[in-house]
C-alpha positions in Angstrom: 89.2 115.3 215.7 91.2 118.8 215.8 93.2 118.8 219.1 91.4 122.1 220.4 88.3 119.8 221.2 90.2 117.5 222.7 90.8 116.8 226.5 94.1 117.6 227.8 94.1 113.7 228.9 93.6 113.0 225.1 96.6 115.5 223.9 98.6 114.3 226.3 98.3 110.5 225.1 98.9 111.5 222.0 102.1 113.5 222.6 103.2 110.1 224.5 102.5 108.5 221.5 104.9 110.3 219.1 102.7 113.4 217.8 104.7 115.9 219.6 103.3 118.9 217.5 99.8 118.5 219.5 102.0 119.7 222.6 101.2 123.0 220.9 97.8 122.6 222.2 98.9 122.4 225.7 101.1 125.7 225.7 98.3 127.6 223.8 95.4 126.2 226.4 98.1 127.7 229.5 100.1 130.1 228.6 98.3 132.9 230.4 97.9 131.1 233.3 101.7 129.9 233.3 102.5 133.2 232.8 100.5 134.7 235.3 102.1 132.8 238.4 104.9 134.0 236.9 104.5 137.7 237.2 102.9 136.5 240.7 106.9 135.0 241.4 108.8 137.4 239.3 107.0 141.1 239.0 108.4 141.4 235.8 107.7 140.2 231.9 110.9 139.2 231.0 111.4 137.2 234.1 107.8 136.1 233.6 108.2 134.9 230.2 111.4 133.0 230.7 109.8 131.4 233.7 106.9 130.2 231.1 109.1 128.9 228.5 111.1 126.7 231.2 107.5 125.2 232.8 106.5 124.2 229.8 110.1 122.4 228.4 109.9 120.5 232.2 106.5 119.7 232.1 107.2 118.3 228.3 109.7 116.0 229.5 108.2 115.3 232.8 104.9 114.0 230.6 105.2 110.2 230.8 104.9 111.0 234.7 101.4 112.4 234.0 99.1 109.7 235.8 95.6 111.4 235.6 94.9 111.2 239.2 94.6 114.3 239.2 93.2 116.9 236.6 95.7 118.1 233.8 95.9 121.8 234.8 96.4 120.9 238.4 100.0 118.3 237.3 101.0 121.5 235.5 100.2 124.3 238.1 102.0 122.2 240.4 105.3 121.8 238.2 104.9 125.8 237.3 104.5 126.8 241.2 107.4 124.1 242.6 110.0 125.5 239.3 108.5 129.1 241.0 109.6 128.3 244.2 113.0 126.7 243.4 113.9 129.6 241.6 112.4 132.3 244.5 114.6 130.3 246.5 117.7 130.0 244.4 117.7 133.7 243.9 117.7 133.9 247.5 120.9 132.5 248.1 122.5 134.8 245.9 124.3 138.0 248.1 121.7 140.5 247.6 122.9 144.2 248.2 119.7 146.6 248.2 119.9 150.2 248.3 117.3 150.8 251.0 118.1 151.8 254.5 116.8 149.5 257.3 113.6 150.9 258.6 114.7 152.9 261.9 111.7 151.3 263.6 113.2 147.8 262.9 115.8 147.1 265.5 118.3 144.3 264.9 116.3 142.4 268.1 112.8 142.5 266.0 114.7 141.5 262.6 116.0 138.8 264.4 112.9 137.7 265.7 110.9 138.0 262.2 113.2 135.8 260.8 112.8 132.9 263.5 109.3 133.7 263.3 109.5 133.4 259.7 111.5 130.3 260.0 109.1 128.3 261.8 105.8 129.4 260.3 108.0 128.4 256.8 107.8 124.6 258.3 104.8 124.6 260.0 103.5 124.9 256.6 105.8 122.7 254.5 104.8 120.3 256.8 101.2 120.5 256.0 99.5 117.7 254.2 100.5 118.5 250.4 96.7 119.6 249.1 96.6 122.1 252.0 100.3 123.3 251.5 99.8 124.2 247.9 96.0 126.0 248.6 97.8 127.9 251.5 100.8 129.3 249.3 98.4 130.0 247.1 95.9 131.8 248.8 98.4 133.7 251.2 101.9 133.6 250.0 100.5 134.1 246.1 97.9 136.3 247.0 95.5 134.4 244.7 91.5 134.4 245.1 89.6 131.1 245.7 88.4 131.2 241.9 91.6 131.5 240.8 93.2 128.7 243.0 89.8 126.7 242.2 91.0 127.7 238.2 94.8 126.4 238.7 93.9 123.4 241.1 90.6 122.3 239.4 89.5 121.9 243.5 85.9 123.5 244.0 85.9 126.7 245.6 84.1 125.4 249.0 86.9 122.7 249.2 89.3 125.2 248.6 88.0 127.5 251.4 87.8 124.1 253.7 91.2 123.3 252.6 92.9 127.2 254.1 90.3 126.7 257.1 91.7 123.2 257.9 95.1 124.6 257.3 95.1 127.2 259.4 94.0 125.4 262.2 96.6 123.3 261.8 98.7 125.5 261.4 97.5 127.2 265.0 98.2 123.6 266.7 101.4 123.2 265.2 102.6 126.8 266.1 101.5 126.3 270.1 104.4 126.4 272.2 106.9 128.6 269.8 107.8 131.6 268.8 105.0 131.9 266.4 102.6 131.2 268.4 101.2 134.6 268.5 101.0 134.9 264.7 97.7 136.5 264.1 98.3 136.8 260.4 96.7 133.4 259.4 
């Protein structure tokens, strides 16, 4: 049978079993959708396509951890947005020196505040349960739609919508009592 009808289960059993050329199959089946949360991370094609190349080399040798408890697309999405994150975040520790002026309606009192508020909304929601985490940076952080998530995550679009709901209130409980309580953003 010629890999493209295959399932990605079946390419991936197959790679596992020595035919590493059917990986091919894999990179051509998500490549756009790789390299979309890309530009979602990065803003830019170069950055985009690099940040393709090295999802694809990790989730190559990360393979033999593929379980199949949950769909193929949604192992990979989730290797492709956590290497998106890491590097976000990686970036961010670097000094970065930016040309723009602070805005003169943003006093250093209300920058400071936007970062604590920042700060704890940031683990409010790390500390949600993973499947609501990932369909919250998703939805708000990525700005993607439900179909898309639904497209990445292989969730239905109603569970997705529950998922954000559920999150949210969470989210709303778990922000009572701090500075972000008042958040109306969610």
């Amino acid at each position: 049978m010629d890999n493209e009808f295959k399932t990605d289960e079946q390419i991936v059993r197959q790679v596992l079993q020595g035919g590493i050329e059917s990986f091919k199959t894999i990179v051509e089946r998500y490549q756009k959708k790789i390299y979309s949360i890309g530009m979602r991370f990065f803003k830019n094609r170069d950055d985009s396509h690099d940040f393709t190349q090295e999802v694809f080399i990790r989730a190559f040798e990360s393979l033999k951890t593929f379980a199949g408890r949950a769909p193929f697309p949604f192992w990979l999405t989730k290797i492709a947005y956590n290497h998106g994150i890491n590097r976000v975040t990686s970036k961010k520790t670097e000094p970065e020196v930016s040309d723009e002026l602070p805005a003169a309606d943003i006093t250093p009192e209300k920058g400071h505040l936007r970062k604590e508020i920042r700060d704890v909304l940031q683990k409010a929601v790390s500390g949600l349960p993973e499947r609501y985490r990932l369909c919250v940076d998703l939805y708000f952080f990525m700005g993607l739609t439900y179909g898309e998530i639904s497209e990445i995550t292989g969730y239905p679009v109603n569970t997705i919508k529950s998922n954000v709901l559920r999150a949210k209130n969470m989210l709303r409980d778990e922000l009572k009592g701090t500075i972000a309580e008042d958040y109306h953003e969610l």
